[in-house]
PLY file of the C-alpha trace (Angstrom):
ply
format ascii 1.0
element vertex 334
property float x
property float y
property float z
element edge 333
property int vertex1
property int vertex2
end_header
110.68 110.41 98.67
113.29 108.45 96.52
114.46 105.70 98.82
118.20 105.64 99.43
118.17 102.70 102.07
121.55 102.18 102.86
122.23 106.03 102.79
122.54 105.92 98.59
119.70 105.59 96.14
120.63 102.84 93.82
122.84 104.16 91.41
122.40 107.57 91.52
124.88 109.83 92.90
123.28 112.94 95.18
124.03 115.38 92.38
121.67 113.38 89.94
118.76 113.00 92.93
119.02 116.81 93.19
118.35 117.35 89.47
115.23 115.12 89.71
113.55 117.53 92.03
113.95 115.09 94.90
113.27 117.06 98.40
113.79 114.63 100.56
115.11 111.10 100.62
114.06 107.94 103.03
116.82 105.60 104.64
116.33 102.47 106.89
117.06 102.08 110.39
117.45 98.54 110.17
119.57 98.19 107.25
122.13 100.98 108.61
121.79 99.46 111.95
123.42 96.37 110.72
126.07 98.27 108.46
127.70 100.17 108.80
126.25 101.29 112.30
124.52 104.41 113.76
127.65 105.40 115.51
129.59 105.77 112.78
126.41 107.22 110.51
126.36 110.03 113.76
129.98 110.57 113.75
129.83 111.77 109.93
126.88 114.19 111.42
123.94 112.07 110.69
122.32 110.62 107.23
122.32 113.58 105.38
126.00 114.78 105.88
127.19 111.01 105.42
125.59 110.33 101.64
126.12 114.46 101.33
122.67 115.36 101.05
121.41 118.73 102.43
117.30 118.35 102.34
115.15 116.59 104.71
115.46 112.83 105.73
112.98 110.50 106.89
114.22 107.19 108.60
111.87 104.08 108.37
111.96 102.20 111.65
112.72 98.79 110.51
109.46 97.15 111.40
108.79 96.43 107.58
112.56 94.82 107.18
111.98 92.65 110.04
109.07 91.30 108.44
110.59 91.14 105.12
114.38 90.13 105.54
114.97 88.87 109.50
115.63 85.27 109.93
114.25 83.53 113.22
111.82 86.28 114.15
110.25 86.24 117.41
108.21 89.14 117.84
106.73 89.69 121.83
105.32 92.72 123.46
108.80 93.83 124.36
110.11 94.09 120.67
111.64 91.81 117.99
114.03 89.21 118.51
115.57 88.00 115.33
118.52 87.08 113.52
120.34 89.13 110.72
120.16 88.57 107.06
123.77 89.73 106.13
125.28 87.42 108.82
122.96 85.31 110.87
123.91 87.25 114.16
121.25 88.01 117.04
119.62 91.08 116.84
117.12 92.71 119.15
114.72 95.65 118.77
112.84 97.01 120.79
110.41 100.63 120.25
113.47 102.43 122.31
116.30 100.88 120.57
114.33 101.77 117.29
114.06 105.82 118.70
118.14 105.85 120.47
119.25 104.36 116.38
117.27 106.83 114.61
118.30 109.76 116.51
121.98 108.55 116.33
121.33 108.22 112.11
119.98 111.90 112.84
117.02 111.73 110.30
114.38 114.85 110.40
111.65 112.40 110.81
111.77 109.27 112.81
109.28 106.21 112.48
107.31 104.72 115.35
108.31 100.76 115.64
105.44 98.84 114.85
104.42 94.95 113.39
103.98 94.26 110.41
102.38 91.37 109.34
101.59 89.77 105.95
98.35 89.32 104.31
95.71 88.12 104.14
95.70 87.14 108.06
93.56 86.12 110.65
91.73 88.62 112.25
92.83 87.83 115.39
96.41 87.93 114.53
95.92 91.22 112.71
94.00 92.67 116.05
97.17 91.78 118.51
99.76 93.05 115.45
97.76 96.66 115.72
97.41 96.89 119.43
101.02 96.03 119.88
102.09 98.60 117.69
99.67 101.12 119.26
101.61 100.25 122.81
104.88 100.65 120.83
104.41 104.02 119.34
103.61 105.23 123.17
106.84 103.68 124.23
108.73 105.52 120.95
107.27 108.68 122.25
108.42 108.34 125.60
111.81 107.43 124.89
112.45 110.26 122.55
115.70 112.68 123.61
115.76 114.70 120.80
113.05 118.08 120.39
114.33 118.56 116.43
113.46 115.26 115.45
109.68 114.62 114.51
107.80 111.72 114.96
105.28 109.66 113.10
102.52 107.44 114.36
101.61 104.15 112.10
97.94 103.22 111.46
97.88 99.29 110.99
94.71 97.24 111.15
95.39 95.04 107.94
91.98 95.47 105.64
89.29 95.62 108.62
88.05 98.59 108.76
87.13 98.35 112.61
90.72 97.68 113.31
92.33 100.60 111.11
89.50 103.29 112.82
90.58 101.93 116.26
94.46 102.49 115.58
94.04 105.49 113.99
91.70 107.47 116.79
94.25 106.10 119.20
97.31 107.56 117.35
95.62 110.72 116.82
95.34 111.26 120.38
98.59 110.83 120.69
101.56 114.02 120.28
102.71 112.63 117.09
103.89 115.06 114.43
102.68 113.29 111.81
100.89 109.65 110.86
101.41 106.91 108.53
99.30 104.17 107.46
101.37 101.05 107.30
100.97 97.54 106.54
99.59 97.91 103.03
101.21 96.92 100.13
102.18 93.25 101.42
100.28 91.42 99.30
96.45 92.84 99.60
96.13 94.57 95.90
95.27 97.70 94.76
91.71 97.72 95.52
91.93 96.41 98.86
94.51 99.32 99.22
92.28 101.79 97.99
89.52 100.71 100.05
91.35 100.49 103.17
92.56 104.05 102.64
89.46 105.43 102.49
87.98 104.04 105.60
91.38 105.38 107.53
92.69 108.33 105.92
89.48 110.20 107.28
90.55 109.44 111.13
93.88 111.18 110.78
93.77 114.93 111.44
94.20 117.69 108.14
96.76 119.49 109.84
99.56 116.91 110.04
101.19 114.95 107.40
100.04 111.68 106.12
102.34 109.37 104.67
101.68 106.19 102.72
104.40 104.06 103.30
106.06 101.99 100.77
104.01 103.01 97.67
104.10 102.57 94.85
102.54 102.48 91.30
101.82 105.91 89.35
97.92 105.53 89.78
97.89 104.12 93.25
99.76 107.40 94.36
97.28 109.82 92.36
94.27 108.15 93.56
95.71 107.85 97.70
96.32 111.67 97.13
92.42 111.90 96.30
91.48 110.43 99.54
94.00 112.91 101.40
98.03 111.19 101.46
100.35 113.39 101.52
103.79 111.91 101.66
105.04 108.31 99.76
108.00 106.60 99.23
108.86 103.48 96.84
111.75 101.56 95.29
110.02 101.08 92.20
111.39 104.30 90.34
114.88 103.20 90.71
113.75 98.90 90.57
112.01 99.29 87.35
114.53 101.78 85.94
117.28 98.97 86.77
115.06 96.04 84.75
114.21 98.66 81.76
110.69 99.83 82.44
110.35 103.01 82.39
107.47 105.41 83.21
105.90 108.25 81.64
102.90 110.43 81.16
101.56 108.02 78.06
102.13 104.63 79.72
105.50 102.65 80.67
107.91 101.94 78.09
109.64 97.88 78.32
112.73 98.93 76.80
113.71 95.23 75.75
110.97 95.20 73.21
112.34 94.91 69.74
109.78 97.37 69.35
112.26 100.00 70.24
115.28 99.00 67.58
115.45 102.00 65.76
112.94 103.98 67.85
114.50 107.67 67.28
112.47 109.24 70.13
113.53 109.94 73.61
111.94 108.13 76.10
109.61 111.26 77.11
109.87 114.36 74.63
108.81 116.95 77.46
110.81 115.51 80.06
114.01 117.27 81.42
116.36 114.28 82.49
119.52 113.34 81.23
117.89 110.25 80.02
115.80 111.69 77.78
118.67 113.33 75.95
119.00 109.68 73.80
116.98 107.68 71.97
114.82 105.06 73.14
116.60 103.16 70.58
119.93 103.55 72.34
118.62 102.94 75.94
117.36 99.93 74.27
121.07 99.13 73.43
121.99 99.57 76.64
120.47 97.32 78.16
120.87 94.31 75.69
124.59 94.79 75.64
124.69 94.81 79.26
125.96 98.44 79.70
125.78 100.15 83.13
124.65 103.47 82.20
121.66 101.53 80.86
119.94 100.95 84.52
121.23 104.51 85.88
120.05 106.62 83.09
116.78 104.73 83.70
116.60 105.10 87.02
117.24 108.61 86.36
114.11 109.40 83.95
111.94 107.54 86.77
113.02 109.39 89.71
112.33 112.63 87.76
108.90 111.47 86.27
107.54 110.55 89.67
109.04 114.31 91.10
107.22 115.90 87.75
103.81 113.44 88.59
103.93 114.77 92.59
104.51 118.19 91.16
101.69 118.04 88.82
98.97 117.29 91.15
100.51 120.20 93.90
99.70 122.23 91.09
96.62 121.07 90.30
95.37 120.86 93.69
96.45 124.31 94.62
94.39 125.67 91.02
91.29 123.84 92.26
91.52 121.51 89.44
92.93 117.75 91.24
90.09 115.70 89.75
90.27 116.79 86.46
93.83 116.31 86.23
93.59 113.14 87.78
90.93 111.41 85.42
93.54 113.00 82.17
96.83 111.66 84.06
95.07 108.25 84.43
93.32 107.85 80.89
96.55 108.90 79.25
98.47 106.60 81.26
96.09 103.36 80.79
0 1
1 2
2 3
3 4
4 5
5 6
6 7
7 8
8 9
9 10
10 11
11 12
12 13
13 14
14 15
15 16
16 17
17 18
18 19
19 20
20 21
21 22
22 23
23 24
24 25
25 26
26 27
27 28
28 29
29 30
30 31
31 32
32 33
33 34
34 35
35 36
36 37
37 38
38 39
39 40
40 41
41 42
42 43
43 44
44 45
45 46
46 47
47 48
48 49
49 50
50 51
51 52
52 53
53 54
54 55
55 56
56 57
57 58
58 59
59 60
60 61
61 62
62 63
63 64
64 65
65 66
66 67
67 68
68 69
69 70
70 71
71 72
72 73
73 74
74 75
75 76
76 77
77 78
78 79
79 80
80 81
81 82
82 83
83 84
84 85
85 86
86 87
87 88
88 89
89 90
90 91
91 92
92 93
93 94
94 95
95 96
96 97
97 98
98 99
99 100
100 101
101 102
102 103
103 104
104 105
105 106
106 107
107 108
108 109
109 110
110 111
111 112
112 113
113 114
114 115
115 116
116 117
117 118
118 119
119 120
120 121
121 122
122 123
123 124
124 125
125 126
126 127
127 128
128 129
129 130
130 131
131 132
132 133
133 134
134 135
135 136
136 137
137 138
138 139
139 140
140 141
141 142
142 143
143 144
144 145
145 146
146 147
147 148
148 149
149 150
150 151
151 152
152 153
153 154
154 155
155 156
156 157
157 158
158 159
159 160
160 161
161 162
162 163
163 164
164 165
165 166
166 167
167 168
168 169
169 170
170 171
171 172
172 173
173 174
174 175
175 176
176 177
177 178
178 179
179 180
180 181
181 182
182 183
183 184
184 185
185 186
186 187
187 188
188 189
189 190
190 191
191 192
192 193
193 194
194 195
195 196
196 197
197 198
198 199
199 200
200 201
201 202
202 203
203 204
204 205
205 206
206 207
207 208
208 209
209 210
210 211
211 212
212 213
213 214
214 215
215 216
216 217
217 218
218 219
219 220
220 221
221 222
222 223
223 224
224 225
225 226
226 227
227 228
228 229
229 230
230 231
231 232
232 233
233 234
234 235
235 236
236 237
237 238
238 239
239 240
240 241
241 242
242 243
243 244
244 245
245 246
246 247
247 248
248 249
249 250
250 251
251 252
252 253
253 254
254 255
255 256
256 257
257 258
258 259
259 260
260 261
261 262
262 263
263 264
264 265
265 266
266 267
267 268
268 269
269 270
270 271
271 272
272 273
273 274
274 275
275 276
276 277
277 278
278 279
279 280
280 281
281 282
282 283
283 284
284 285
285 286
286 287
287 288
288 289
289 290
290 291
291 292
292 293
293 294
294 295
295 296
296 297
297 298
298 299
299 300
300 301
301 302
302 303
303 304
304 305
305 306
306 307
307 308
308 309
309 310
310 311
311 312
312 313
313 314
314 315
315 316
316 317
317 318
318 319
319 320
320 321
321 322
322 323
323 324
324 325
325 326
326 327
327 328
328 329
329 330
330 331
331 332
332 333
């Protein structure tokens, strides 16, 4: 899922995300909570009338933000108590306000709150993070309203794999209509990731969807989809497209290189985008003069390279063939 936060992925109009073979987009509960406000997000007729998109939406609870972006946080059983990063005013979340905004924003699939916490952490702090957001995602169940709006429970349990088997079995006894395993990707690196999936991703029943949040990297998608994820979302498609690194099939391209001067080539000769209608040499141009379309054609090529990566291993999975085409996608991309 391309990530359009604040109901827009960076710098790419809806027309442009379609083109990419996006399905469906991710927006934040806690950024459009602050602005410009469910009410007037539900008034439009929800997230995907208000940025004009017709697929699916998926609304992130704003657990991760308030670990990220709050100032003052004070997080107790009852919810989180913090102040806003846009203008310092009190804000306070609790698992029901999280459920009331994302059915106001309208999204297809709504988030559990839970805690996030950095890490590494003490164990102890990680233990009362996961059990806290186990007695959350109960209370986000029972507030629900709305019977068209699914629901996902979030594994957390930092790196120990006690923890993450304890949240998990919990979750999955729970009527969720899907689960996520959170709190990864803050800081542990991508073998602690990797590890940590596969000591969780077993718990979680085959029959629902499993979402990764927040990542990432080309190779730490292909090898979570080995252990069994089925859903991911990231900012780095449209981030690195905006700071000239683009991805392909044979490695990422730095566009600033001087390597690139009078590089004839498009970025990716088999790729489809709009990008890849110019040179590298003139993306490359782009950038250094400071140019606009620079960043957007970029962030173009790298929202349709991850849609033609997630397509690739469908196909490969549904011909029997995911490992081989996993080992040839990762030696041709290292």
């Amino acid at each position: 899922m391309p990530v359009a936060t604040l109901a827009s992925v960076k710098g790419v109009d809806i027309a442009r995300v379609v083109e990419t073979g996006a399905t469906m987009l991710l927006a934040n509960t806690y950024h459009l909570h602050l602005r410009p406000g469910e009410e007037l997000v539900s008034q439009a007729g929800g997230v995907g009338h208000f940025m004009g998109w017709s697929g699916p939406t998926l609304t992130d609870s704003g657990g991760y933000q308030v670990f990220s972006l709050a100032q003052q946080v004070k997080v107790t059983d009852h919810g989180a108590a913090f102040r806003s990063h846009l203008d310092g005013s009190q804000v306070n979340l609790t698992p029901e306000k999280a459920v009331a905004i994302q059915e106001s924003l309208g999204a297809d699939v709504a988030m559990q709150l839970d805690h996030v916490i950095g890490l590494p952490a003490a164990r102890n702090d990680v233990a009362e993070a996961m059990e806290r957001s186990l007695a959350w995602g109960e209370r986000c169940l029972a507030a629900r309203q709305k019977s068209d709006q699914a629901m996902f429970g979030i594994v957390q349990g930092g790196l120990d794999p006690e923890l993450r088997a304890i949240s998990a079995k919990h979750l999955r006894s729970l009527p969720f209509e899907g689960f996520a395993v959170g709190g990864l990707s803050v800081g542990e690196g991508p073998e602690a990731m990797a590890s940590t999936l596969q000591v969780t991703v077993p718990y979680l029943p085959q029959d629902k969807p499993r979402y990764l949040m927040g990542v990432g990297k080309p190779e730490d998608i292909i090898n979570a989809v080995a252990v069994g994820i089925d859903m991911f979302d990231c900012v780095l498609p449209t981030r690195c497209g905006r700071n000239a690194l683009l991805y392909t099939f044979d490695g990422p391209l730095r566009l600033r290189n001087a390597q690139y001067l009078t590089d004839k080539r498009p970025i990716e000769s088999d790729c489809p985008c709009m990008a890849c209608g110019h040179s590298r040499a003139y993306m490359r141009h782009l950038f250094l003069a400071g140019e606009m379309l620079g960043p957007i054609l970029a962030s173009i090529h790298n929202l349709t390279f991850y849609q033609r990566l997630m397509r690739r291993l469908r196909e490969a999975i549904v011909a029997g063939q995911f490992q081989a085409v996993r080992a040839d996608i990762l030696a041709r991309m290292n």
